[in-house]
N, C-alpha and C positions, 0 to 999 in steps of 0.2 A: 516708473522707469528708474533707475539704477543711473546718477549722476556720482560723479567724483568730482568734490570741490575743491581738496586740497592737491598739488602737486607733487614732482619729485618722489622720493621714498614712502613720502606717509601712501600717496595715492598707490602705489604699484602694493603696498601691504594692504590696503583697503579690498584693494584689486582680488586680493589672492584669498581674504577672508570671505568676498562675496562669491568666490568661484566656489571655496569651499564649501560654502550653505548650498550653494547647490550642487556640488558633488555628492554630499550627505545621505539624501534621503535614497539615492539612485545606490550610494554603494552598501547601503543596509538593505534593501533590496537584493541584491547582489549577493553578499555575503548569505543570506538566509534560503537564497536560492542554490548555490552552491552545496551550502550544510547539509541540506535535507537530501539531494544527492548522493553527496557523500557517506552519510549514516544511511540511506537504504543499502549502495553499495559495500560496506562495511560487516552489516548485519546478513547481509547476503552469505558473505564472507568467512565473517566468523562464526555466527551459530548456524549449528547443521542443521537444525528443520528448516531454514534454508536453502539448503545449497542445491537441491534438485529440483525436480517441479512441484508439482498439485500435489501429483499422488502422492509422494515421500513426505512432502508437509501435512497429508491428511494422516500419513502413519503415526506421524509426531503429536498428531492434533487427538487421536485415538487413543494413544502410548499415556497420553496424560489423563483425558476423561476415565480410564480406567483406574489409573492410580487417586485421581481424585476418589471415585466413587461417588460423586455425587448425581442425583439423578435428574434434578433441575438442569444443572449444564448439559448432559445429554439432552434433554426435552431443547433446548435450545439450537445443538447440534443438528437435531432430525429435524426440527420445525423450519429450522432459516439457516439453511448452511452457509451462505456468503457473506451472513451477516456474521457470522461464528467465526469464518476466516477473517473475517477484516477487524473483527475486536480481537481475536488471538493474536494477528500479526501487531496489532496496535499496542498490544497491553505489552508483547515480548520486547518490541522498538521504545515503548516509554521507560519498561524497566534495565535496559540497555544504555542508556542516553542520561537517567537520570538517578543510576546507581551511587555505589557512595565514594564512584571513582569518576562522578558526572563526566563523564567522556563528552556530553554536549556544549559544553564551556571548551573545550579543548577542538572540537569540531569548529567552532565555531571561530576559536581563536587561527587557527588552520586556513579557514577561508580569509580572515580578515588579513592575513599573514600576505596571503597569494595576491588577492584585488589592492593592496597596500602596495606592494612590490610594483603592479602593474602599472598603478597609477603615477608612483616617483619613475620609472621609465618613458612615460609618457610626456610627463614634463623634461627628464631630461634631453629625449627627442624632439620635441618639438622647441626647444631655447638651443638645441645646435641646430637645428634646421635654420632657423630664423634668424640666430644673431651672424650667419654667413651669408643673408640675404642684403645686396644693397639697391634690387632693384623697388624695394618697394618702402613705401615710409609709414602705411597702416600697419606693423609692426604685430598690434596688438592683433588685431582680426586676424591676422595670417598666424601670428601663434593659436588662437582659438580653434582657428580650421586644423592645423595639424595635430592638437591635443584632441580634439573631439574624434580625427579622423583616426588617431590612434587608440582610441579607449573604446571605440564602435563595436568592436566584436566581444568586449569585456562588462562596459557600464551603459547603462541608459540615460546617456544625458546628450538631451537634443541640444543642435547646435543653435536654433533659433530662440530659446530660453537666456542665450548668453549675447542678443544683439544690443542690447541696453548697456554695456560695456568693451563693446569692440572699437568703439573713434575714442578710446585713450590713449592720450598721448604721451607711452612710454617709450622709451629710448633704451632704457638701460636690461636689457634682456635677461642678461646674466644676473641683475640684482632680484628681475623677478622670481627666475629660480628657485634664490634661495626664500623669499618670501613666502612661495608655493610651498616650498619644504617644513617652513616653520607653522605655519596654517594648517596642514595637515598632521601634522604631531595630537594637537588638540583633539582633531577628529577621532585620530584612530584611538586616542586614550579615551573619551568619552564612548565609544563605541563599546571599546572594552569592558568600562564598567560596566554596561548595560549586560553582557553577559552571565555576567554572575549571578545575576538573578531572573534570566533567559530561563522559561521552560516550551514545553512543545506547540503553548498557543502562541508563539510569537511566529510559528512560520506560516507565510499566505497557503504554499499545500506542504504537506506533511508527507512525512517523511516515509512512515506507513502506508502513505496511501500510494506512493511511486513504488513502494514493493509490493503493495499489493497489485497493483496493475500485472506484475509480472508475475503472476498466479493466477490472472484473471483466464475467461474459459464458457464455457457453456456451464448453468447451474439450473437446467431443468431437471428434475426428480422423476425419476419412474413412477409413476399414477398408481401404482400397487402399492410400494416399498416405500418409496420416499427416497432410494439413493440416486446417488447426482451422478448426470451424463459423464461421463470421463474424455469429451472432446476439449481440445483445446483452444477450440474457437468458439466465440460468445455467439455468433449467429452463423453457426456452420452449416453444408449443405447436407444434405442427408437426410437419414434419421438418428437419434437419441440411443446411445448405449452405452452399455458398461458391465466389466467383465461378474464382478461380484453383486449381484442383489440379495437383500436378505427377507430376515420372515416377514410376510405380510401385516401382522401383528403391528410390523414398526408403522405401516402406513394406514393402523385404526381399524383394519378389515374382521368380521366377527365372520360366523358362518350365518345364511340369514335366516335371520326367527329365532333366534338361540344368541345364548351370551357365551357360546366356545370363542373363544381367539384364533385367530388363523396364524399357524406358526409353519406352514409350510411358506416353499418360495415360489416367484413367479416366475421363477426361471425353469423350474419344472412343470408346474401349473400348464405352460402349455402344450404340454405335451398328454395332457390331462382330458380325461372326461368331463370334466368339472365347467360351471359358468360363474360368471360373476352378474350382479346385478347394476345397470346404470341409472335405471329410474325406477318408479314405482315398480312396473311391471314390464319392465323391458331386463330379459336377462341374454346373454353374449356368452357366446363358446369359448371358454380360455384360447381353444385353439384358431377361434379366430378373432384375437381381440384385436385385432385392427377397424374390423368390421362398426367396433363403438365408436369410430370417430378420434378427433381430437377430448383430450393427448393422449389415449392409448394408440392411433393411430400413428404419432410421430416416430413411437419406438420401435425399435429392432430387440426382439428379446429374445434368444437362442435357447431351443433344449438344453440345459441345464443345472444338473443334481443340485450341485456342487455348492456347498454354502460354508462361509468363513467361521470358523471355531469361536473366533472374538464374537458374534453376532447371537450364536449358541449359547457363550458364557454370560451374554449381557441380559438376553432373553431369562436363563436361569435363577441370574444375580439379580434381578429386578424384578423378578416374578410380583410382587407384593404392591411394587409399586405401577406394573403396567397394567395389572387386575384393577387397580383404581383410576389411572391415566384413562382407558377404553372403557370402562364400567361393564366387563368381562371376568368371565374364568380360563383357566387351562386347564381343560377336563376334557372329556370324550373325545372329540378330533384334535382336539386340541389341549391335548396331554405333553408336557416336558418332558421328551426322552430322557432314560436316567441316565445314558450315555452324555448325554448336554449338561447333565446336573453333577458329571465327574470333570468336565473340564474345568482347568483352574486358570486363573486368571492371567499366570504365567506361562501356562502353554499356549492359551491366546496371544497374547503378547508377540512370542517367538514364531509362530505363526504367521504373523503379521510380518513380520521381520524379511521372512524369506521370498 
């Protein structure tokens, strides 16, 4: 327990140093809480593969695997998409925050700006509250109750952590004040320094991950293809759909007994003569693939044609490597239209776009 043995000034400066140790931890807290907020809203903001929803960030997320070309981060893409959004959003947020203009020092200094402000308010409220009061002589608890009841909505500092200092006998209200003021100088300079060398593990949740929530969604995959439901609820009612699926190929499908690739989609498929097979010898009518149960049963998948050029051009561009990915050919049904082998990777692109 928290005794004051000296009196007069030394003890109301004692006072306001041990208030501060425990302001500390609650307003660093605070401050990191704020920040991470603030840079999600921010990045929202500024960069466009931001600014719309799912879809417009999966264009942006597409826009890029292409210009990479690389076919590893595709196999990552198709395999675990939620994981692919949350380290794309992660990696865009790190390199945002701790560029060569660290906007995260600035962010940071931003927050400490605002709960600094807040808290010299709070003291000056609660020293005019109290030094007009003469009906009461616990002076100090009644200040305690009005600073704690002022910083309630701002910091986390319980008022019971500060009963070990409430039967101080100070008088001079107005000297505590400035005491409070000079106490807190310290703080908010060593807080500071600590910035400068502030990277993204220092926040309890991240900043990425509060934008990612705002992306979040249903991510179950079409049991053919592999693309992700386009609902924007994680456990939506329904069934499972989405306007574009692409070749079968992407979800490992061969024709069976044969090493053809299946490069048609199953968006036509059902409309098909064609079965698929779910166990050894249990083969299912495309057109009635509900009939196989969970998960072809949770989807809704519409007649149609219609498949995205980008999916053509990737099918094309990757020929080499998804003969090796499926331990397959594209030969007899499974021949690369040569019309898919004229698409270029900027008409995909623009495609996308529209």
């Amino acid at each position: 327990c928290f005794q004051i043995s000296c009196q007069g000034s030394t003890s109301i400066t004692t006072f306001a140093v041990f208030l501060c140790d425990k302001i500390a931890p609650a307003l660093h807290q605070a401050v990191y809480k704020k920040t991470a907020l603030a840079i999600a809203q921010d990045v929202r903001d500024k960069i466009p593969d931001f600014s719309g929803n799912r879809h417009t960030l999966e264009i942006c997320i597409l826009r890029q695997l292409a210009q990479e070309e690389n076919f590893d981060n595709f196999k990552e893409y198709l395999y675990f998409p939620e994981e692919f959004f949350q380290s794309y959003i992660e990696r865009r947020v790190v390199e945002y925050c701790l560029d060569k203009n660290r906007r995260l020092e600035k962010f940071l200094n931003d927050s400490l700006t605002h709960y600094y402000g807040r808290i010299q308010s709070a003291v000056f409220e609660s020293t005019n509250i109290v030094k007009h009061r003469k009906d009461r002589n616990d002076k100090i608890s009644l200040w305690l109750d009005e600073f704690c009841s002022a910083l309630g909505e701002v910091l986390s500092l319980p008022r019971k952590d500060l009963k070990g200092i409430e039967h101080q006998e100070v008088t001079d209200i107005e000297f505590l004040s400035n005491a409070m003021a000079e106490a807190l100088a310290p703080l908010r300079d060593s807080l500071r320094e600590g910035f400068a060398s502030a990277d993204m593990s220092s926040f309890e949740r991240q900043p990425h991950t509060i934008l990612a929530e705002q992306f979040a969604g249903c991510w179950e995959q079409c049991p053919f293809c592999g693309a992700v439901c386009t609902n924007t609820m994680k456990n939506h009612d329904g069934d499972h759909y989405l306007v574009f699926h692409r070749p079968q190929v992407l979800g490992g499908w061969r024709w069976h007994k044969t090493d053809i690739l299946d490069i048609d989609i199953c968006s036509s498929r059902v409309a098909s003569d064609c079965s698929f097979l779910i166990a050894a010898d249990t083969c299912i009518p495309y057109r009635r693939y509900r009939d196989a149960g969970p998960p072809y049963s949770t989807w809704r998948i519409p007649d149609d044609p219609s498949m995205q050029a980008y999916w053509k051009w990737f099918v094309s561009h990757f020929r080499t490597e998804l003969e090796k990915q499926y331990n397959g050919k594209f030969h007899d049904k499974g021949e690369i239209p040569p019309a898919w082998q004229r698409i270029t990777k900027q008409e995909a692109l623009d495609e996308l776009e529209k």
